[in-house]
Each structure stands twice: as C-alpha cells, then as structure tokens.
C-alpha positions as CSV (number, residue, x, y, z in Angstrom):
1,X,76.1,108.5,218.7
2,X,76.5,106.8,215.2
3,X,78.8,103.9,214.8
4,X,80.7,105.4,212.0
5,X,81.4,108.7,214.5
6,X,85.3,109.3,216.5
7,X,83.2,109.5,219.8
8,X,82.2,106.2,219.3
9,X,85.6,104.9,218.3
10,X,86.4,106.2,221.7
11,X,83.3,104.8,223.7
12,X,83.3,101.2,222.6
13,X,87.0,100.1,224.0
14,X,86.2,101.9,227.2
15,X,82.5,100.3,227.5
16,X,84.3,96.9,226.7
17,X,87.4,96.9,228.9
18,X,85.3,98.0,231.7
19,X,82.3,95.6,231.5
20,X,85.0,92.6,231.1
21,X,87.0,93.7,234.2
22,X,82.9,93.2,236.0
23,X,82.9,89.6,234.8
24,X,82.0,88.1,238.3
25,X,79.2,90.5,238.8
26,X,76.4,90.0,236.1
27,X,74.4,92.1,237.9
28,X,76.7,95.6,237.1
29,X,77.6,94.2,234.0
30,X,74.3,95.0,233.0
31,X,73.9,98.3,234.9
32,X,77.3,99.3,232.9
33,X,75.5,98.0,229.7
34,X,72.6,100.3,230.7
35,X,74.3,103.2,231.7
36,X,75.9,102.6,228.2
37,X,73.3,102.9,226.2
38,X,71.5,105.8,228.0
39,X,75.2,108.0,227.2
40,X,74.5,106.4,223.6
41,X,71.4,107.1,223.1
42,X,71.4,110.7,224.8
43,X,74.6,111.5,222.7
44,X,71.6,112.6,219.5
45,X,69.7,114.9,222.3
46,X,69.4,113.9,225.8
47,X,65.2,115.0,225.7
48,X,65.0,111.2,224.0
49,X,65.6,109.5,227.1
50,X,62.5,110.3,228.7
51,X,60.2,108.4,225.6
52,X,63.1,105.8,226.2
53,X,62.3,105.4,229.8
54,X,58.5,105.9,229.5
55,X,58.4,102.9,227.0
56,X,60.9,100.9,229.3
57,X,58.6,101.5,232.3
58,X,55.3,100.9,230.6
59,X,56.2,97.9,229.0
60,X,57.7,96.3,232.6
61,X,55.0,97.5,234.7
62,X,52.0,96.2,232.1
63,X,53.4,92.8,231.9
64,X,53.9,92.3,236.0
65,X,49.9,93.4,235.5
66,X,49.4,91.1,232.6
67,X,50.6,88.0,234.3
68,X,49.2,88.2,237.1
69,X,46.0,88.5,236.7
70,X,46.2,86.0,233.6
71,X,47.2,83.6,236.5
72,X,44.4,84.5,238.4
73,X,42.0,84.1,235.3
74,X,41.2,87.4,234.9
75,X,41.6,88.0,231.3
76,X,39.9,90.7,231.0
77,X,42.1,92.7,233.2
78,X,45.2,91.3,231.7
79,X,43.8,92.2,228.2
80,X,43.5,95.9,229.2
81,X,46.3,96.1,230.9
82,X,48.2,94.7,227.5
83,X,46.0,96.9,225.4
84,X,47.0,99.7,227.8
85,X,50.7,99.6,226.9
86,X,50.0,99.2,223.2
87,X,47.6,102.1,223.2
88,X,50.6,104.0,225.0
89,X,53.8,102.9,222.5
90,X,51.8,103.3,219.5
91,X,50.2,106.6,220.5
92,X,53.3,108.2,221.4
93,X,55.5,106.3,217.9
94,X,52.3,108.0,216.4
95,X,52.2,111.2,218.2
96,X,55.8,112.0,217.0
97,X,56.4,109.9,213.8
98,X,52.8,110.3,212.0
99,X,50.9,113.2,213.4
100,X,52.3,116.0,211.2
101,X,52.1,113.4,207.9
102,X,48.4,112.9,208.7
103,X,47.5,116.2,209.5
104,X,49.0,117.7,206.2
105,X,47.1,114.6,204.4
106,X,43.8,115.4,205.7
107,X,44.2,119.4,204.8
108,X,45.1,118.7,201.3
109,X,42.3,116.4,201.2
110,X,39.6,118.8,202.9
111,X,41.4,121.7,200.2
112,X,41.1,119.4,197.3
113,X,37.2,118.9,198.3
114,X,36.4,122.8,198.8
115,X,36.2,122.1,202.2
116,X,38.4,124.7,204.9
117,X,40.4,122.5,207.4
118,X,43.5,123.8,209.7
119,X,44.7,120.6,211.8
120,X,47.6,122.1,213.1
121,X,50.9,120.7,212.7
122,X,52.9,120.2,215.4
123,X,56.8,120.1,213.9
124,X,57.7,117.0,216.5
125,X,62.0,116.1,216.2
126,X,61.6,112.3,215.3
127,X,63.6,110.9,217.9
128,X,66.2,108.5,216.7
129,X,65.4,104.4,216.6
130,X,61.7,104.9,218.1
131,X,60.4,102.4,215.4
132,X,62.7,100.2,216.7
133,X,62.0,100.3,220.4
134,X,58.4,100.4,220.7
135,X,58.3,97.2,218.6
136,X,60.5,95.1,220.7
137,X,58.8,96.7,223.9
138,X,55.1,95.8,222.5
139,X,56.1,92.2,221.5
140,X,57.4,91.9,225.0
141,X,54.0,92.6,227.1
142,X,52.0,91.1,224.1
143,X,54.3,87.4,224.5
144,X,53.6,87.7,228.4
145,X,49.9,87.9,227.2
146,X,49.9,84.9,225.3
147,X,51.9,83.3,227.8
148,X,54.9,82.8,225.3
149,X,57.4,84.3,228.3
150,X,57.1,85.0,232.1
151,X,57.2,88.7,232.9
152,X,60.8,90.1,234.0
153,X,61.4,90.9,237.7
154,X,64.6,92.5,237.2
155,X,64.1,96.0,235.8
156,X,67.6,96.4,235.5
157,X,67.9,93.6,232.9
158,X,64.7,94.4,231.3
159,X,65.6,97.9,230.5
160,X,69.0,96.7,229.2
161,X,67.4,94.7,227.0
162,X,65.2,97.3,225.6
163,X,67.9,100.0,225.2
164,X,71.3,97.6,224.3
165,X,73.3,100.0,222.2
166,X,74.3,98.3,219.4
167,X,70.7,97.2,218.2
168,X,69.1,100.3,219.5
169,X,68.9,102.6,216.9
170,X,68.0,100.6,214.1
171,X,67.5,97.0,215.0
172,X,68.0,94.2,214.5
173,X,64.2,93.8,216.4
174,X,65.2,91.3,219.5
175,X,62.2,89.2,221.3
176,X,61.9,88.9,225.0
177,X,62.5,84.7,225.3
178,X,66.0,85.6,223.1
179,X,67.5,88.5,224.6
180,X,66.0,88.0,228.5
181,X,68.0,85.1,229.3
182,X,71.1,86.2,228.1
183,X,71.5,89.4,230.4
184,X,70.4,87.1,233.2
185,X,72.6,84.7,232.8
186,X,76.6,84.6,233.5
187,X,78.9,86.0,231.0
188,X,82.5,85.1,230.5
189,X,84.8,86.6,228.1
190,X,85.6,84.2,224.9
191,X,88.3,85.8,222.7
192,X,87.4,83.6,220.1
193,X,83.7,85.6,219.9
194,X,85.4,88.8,220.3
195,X,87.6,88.2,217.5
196,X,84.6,87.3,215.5
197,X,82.5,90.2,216.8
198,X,85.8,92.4,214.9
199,X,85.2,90.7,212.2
200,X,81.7,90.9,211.5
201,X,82.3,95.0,212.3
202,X,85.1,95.1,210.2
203,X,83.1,93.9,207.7
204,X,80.1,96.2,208.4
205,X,82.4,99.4,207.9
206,X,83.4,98.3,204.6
207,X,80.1,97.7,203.5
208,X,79.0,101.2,204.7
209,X,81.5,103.0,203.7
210,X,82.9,101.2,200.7
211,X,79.8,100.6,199.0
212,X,76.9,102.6,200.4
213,X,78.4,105.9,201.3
214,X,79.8,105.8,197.6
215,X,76.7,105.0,196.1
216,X,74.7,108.0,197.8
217,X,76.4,110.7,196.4
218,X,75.0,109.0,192.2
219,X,72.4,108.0,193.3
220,X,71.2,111.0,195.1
221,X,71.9,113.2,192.1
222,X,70.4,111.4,189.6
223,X,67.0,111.6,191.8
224,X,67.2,115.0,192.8
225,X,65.7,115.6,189.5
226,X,64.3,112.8,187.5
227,X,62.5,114.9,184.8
228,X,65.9,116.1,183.7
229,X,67.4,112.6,183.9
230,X,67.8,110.2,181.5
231,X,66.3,106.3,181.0
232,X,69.3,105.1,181.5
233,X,70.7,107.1,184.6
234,X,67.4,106.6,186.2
235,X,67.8,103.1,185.5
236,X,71.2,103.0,187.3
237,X,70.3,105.0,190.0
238,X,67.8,102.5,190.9
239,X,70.5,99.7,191.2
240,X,72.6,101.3,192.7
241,X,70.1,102.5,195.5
242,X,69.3,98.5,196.0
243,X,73.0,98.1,196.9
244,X,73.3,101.4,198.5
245,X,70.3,100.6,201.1
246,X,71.4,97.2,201.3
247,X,75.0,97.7,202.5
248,X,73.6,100.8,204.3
249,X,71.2,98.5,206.5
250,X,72.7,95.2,206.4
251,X,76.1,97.0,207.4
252,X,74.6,98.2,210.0
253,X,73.4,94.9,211.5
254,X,76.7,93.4,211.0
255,X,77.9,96.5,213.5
256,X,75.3,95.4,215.8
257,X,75.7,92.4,216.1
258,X,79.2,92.5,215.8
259,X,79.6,94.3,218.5
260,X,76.9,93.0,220.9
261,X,79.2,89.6,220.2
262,X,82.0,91.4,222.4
263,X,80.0,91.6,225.0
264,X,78.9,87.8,224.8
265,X,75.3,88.6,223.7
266,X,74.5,86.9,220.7
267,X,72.0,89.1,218.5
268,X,70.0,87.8,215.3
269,X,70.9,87.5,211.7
270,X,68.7,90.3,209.7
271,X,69.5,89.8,206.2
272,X,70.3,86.4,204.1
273,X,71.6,87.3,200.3
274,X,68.1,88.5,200.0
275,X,69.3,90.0,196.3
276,X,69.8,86.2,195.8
277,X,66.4,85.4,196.6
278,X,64.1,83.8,193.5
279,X,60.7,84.9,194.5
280,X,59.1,87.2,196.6
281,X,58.2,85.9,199.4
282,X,62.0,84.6,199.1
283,X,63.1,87.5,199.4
284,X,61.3,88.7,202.6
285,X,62.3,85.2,204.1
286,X,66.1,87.2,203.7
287,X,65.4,90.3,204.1
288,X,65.0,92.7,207.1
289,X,64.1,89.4,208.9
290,X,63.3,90.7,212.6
291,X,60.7,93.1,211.4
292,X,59.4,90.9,209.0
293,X,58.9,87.9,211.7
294,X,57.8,90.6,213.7
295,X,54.5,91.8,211.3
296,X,53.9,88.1,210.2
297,X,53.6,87.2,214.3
298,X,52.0,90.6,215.8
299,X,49.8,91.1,212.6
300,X,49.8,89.1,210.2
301,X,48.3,85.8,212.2
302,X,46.2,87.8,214.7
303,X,44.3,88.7,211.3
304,X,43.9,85.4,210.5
305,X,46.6,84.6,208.4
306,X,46.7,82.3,205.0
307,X,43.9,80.0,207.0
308,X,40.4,82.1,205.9
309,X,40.6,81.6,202.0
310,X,42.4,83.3,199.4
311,X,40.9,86.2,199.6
312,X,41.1,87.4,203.0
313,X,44.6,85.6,202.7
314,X,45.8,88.3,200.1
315,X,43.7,91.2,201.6
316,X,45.7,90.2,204.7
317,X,49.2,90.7,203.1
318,X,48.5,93.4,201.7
319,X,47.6,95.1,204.7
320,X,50.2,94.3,206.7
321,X,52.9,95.3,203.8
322,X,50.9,98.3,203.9
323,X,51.4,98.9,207.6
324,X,55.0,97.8,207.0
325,X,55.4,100.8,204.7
326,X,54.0,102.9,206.9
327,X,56.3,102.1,209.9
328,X,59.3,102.8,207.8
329,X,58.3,106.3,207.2
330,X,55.7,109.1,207.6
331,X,55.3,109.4,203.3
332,X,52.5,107.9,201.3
333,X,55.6,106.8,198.8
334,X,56.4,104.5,201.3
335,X,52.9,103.3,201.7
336,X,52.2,102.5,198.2
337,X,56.3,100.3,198.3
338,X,54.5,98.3,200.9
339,X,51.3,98.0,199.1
340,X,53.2,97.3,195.9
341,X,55.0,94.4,197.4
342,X,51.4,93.1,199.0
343,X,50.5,92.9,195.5
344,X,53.4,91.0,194.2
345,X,52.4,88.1,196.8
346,X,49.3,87.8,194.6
347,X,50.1,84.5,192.7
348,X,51.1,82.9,195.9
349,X,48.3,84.1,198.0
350,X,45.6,82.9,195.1
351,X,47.2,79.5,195.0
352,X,48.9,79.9,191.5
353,X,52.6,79.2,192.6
354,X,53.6,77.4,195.1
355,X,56.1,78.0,197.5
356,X,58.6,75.8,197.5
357,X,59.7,74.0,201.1
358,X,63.4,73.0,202.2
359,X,66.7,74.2,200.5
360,X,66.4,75.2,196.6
361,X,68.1,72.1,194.9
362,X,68.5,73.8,191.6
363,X,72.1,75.1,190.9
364,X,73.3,78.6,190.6
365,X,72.8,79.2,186.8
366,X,69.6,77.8,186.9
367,X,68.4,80.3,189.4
368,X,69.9,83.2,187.6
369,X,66.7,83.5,185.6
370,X,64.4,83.9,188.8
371,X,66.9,86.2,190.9
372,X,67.0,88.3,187.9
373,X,63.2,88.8,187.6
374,X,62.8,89.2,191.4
375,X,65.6,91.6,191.7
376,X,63.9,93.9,188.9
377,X,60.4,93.4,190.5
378,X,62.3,94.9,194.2
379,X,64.1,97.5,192.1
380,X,60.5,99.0,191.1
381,X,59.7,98.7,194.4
382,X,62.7,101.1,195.8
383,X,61.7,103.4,193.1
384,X,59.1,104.7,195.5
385,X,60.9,104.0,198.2
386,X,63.5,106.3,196.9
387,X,61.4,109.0,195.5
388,X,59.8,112.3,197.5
389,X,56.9,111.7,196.5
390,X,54.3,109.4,194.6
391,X,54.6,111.7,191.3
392,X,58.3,111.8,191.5
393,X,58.2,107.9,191.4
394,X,56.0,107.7,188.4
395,X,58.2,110.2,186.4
396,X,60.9,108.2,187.2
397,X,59.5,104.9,186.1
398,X,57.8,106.2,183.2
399,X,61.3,108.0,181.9
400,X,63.1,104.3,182.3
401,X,60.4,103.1,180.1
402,X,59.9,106.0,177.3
403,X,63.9,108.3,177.6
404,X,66.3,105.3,177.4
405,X,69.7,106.5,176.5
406,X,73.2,106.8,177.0
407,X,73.1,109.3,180.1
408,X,74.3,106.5,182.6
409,X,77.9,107.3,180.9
410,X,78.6,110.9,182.6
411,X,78.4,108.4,186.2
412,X,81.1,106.4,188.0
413,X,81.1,102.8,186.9
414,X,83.8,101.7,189.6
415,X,81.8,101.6,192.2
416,X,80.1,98.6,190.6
417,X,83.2,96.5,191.0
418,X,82.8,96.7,194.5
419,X,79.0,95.5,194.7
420,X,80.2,92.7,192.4
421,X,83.1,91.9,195.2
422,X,80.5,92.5,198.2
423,X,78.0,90.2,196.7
424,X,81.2,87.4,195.9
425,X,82.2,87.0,199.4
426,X,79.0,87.3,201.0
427,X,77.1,84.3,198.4
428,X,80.1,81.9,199.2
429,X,80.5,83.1,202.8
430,X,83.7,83.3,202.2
431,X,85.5,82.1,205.0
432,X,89.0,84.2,206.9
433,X,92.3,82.1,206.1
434,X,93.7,80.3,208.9
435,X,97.6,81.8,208.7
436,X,97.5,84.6,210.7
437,X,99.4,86.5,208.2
438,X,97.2,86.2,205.9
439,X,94.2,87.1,207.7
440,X,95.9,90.2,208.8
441,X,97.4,90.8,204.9
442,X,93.4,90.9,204.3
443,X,92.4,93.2,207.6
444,X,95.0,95.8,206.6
445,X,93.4,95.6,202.9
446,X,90.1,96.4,204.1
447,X,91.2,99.5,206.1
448,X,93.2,100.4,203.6
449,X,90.2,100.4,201.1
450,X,88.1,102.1,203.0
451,X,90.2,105.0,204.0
452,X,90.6,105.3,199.8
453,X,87.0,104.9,199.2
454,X,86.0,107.1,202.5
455,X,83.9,109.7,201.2
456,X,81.4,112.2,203.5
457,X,80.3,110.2,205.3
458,X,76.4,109.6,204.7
459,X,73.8,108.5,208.1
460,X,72.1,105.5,208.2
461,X,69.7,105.0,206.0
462,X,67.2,103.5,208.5
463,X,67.9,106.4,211.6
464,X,65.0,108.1,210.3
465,X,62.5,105.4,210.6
C-alpha cells in the first residue's frame, strides 16, 4: 500500500480512530499497530509476509539466545548465535536482492575471459522495503550483543517495532533503545502532535507530488537517451534528479514520520538541508541520516574506523560507501556512486582539511561558494546513480563537458520555481502562522497546488531498494 494510494487514504483514519478509542490498553494498541502493518505491508503481495515474519522471529529468538548466554559468560555461544541471525537476514536480503546481479556479473565476466559459465538466474520479485527491515532487525540482535539494549520479551512489541507501517517500506532506519520503549510504554492521545503529525504529511505530499512527481517525467526523458541529448539538457536533468530524489525521499520521511506522530511514536529526522551542506562529509551528516549512522556504527567502526592511520582510514570509507551503494541497488552504477563519494572523503581522510566542529559561524553568502561546489560534486555523483548503466553515466558526463548547448530550452522551466520555494521554507524552517485563518488560507493553498501540479503519479524512488 503506497502513501500516495486511495486505499491508504481510507486505511489511515480507520487505523487511527480505532487505535485511539484502545488508549487504556497498550497492550492491543500495539496488536492493532501490528495487525496494521501486516494488511500494509501484504497489500504489494501477501507472499512478503512470510520474509517479514522470518526476519521478525529470527531476530527475537537470537537475541533471547544472545543475552543469555552473554550473561552467563559464554561468548562464544552468544557470538554464534548473533552471527546466526546475520548469516540469516543478509542471506536471504542477498538471496532475493543480489543473486541474479551477481550471477549475470560473473557470466559476463567468465564470457569476456573465453571461459563457458551458466549460473542460473533465478528471476526473484524484490519484495518491497527488505533493505529496510533486515537493517533495523540486524542492529537489533547485534546492540543486544554488545550489551547496548536488553533483549525484548514481548514479541508483540518487538515485531511492531520491526514492521510499523509508516517507516516500513522505506525507512527512516529506527534502533531498538529508540523505538522499544515507546511501544512499551503508555500512550495518550495529544492533539497538539496529531496536528503536527498533518502537518509534517501535508507537507510530504507537496513535496512528492509538487516537486518530484513533476520532475520525473524531464528528467526521465532526457536520460532515456543521453547520446541524443544535449550538454545542456543533460546538465539539467541532473539538477533536477537531485531535487526530484530529494523531495521523492525526504517526502517520504516527512509521511512517515508524520504519521507515526498520530499515533504518539515519535520517529527520527532523516534529512537536514543536506543540498545546504558545504562539504562532503556535511552533507552525509544531512543526508539519509538513519542509514548513514547505521554504516558508520555496524561498519564503519567495527573496521576500525579513522583510529588505524590514514590509510586504512580512507580504505575504510571507501569500503563502506562502497557497501552503501551496493545496498541501494543490485547495479554496479550504484557501486561506483558509493565508491565515488568514498573518494571525495579523500582530503579529509588524509588529514588535508579539517572538519570543522560545532555550528558553521560563517553567514549565508559566505557559504554560497562551498554549497555550490559540494552540490556540483553530489550532482556527478547522481549521474550514476541515475544512469542504467556505467557507460550510460560516462556518455552522459562526457556530453555535459564536450555538447553544451541550448537544448535545456525545449524543457519546462516552471518547475524550478517550485524547488526554489521548497528549498525557501525548508532553510528558514518556516514556521505555520498562529491565526487560524491564516494557517488554513495556507493548508487550502497547498491542496490546491497539488491537485494543479498532480501529475501520474510516480513510486517512491527508494521502494526498489
């Protein structure tokens, strides 16, 4: 069920009045929650809930293993019993999301040597939001390990946790010692956060459908065929896929967490301005947050992080933008976007910039120069990320750079007047009026603007990893 469908129009006000009419009984609050997000998530194709359930079930049952014999000092046991789970998750995220991409990768490679190779491919359905999942079940059994959390009793509030609807499909990526205590503890209904939780939604539509359903339809034909596009289009097709993944995504999250806030569970903020950032590793302090804080905690350190020299500092980032690549989709292209932004960490990683600690002091229009400069640098970046496939991405570039023109002229400009009003109110966080009249002058705007921008209606970007 997508958030931008009529059935879920229709299943959110009946979710919501009945989970508030449970409010003295926490308890079937979350069984409603659950039963929720099973009908949610089954709405795509009901097969899904068994890899649902499996990961639910492995990850609770491993982690009642992992504590307890980590109390009783057995560590070896309670290593194997948290390598067991992550063998599991990742085998069956790899199983479905990876084993066709590798198999074709290894026959072209054995055809390209001469060699004769038939791994056979297997044609798997991706199911919807497994990247999303199997993180936040493997952080959960791997933070019981560690002894960052206790392991969760009540399987009921565990497997809410680990199928909640609104951050199911495509994040935010929730920890245990966040999410855990909220379904266990009391909830009482606050019309102040549920008016909020409107809000953020409200917003979240416009973005999606204002901005990025608008910007799929140029962007995705000036791509289709970048030899037969111009400098200039490509050029503009690249900007506007920056803003059309960004208010695809970050729309998104505001839906989420939006609408996880009328249920009184708060969720975590997953993007920050980040095309305001002026560096890199600026901007993946804003960007995607919850899988960034995810890699740099479950990867990142356990390689040994920035504290083994320079070397193995940058060979470490790399990696792990690498693997973050990867997890965003079965497509070399997206390997070498990960790899490419591993590299751009270079000057920090060697020690020849520094980064700079506490709130940036300098104004605005001194920081224009660096946002400008990291914004192109990200643009390159989601020229792969865009493109089918690793030649595609280097015509592309290489026709910005040689074919400059006029083409971008044939394309819609308005469109751009809309970023430019997206990325107003979100720098100054501009704030809803306090007369009512007004506030409601501006809600009936925003509906209003979307049903005239409301094109077909494009998925979410990130379903498909």
């Amino acid at each position: 069920m997508a958030f931008d469908s009529i059935a879920f129009v229709l299943f959110l006000p009946l979710v919501f009045l009945t989970y508030w009419t449970l409010h003295n009984y926490r308890k079937w609050q979350n069984v409603l929650l659950l039963a929720a997000s099973y009908v949610f998530y089954g709405w795509w194709d009901w097969r899904f809930l068994g890899l649902i359930l499996l990961t639910t079930c492995s990850a609770y049952i491993c982690a009642l293993w992992v504590e307890r014999w980590r109390l009783l000092g057995l560590s070896k046991r309670a290593k194997a019993a948290n390598a067991a789970n992550c063998v599991l998750n990742l085998g069956v995220l790899g199983l479905f999301k990876y084993h066709d991409f590798f198999a074709t990768s290894f026959n072209c490679m054995m055809e390209q040597l001469g060699l004769t190779a038939d791994w056979p491919l297997l044609h798997l359905v991706l199911p919807v939001g497994i990247s999303f999942y199997t993180f936040q079940a493997l952080s959960y059994t791997i933070d019981v390990y560690r002894g960052d959390v206790r392991a969760e009793r009540d399987w009921i509030g565990f497997a809410t946790y680990i199928a909640f609807f609104p951050q199911l499909v495509a994040g935010p990526i929730e920890r245990a010692h966040r999410m855990l205590p909220q379904f266990a503890a009391p909830r009482s209904f606050s019309s102040r956060e549920a008016v909020e939780g409107c809000r953020q939604m409200l917003w979240g539509f416009v973005k999606k459908v204002v901005v990025a359903d608008n910007c799929a339809p140029i962007v995705e034909q000036i791509f289709a065929d970048p030899q037969s596009s111009g400098g200039s289009a490509l050029l503009y097709g690249t900007v506007l896929f920056a803003f059309q993944i960004y208010a695809d995504f970050s729309g998104y999250s505001d839906i989420a967490i939006g609408a996880a806030r009328l249920f009184g569970i708060r969720l975590s903020t997953n993007f920050d301005n980040p095309y305001f950032a002026t560096s890199i590793p600026d901007f993946w302090h804003r960007w995607h947050i919850s899988l960034t804080s995810w890699f740099r905690d479950y990867v990142y350190i356990p390689l040994g992080g920035s504290w083994k020299g320079r070397g193995r500092t940058l060979a470490n980032t790399v990696a792990v933008f690498s693997l973050s690549g990867l997890w965003h989709g079965a497509n070399w292209t997206f390997v070498l976007w990960g790899f490419y932004h591993g590299l751009l960490f270079l000057p920090w990683c060697m020690g020849w910039l520094k980064r700079t600690k506490g709130p940036d002091t300098r104004s605005f229009f001194e920081r224009v120069p660096s946002m400008l400069l990291t914004f192109l640098l990200v643009c390159i970046g989601w020229v792969f990320f865009r493109a089918e496939s690793i030649s595609m991405a280097g015509t592309s570039l290489w026709r910005i750079v040689s074919h400059m023109d006029l083409s971008f002229m044939q394309y819609s400009k308005s469109i751009v007047v809309f970023i430019a009003l997206m990325l107003a109110a979100e720098w100054w966080h501009l704030p809803w009026p306090r007369r009512r009249w007004m506030r409601w002058a501006i809600y009936y705007l925003l509906i209003g603007l979307m049903l005239w921008k409301a094109t077909a209606s494009t998925q979410f970007i990130y379903f498909q990893f």
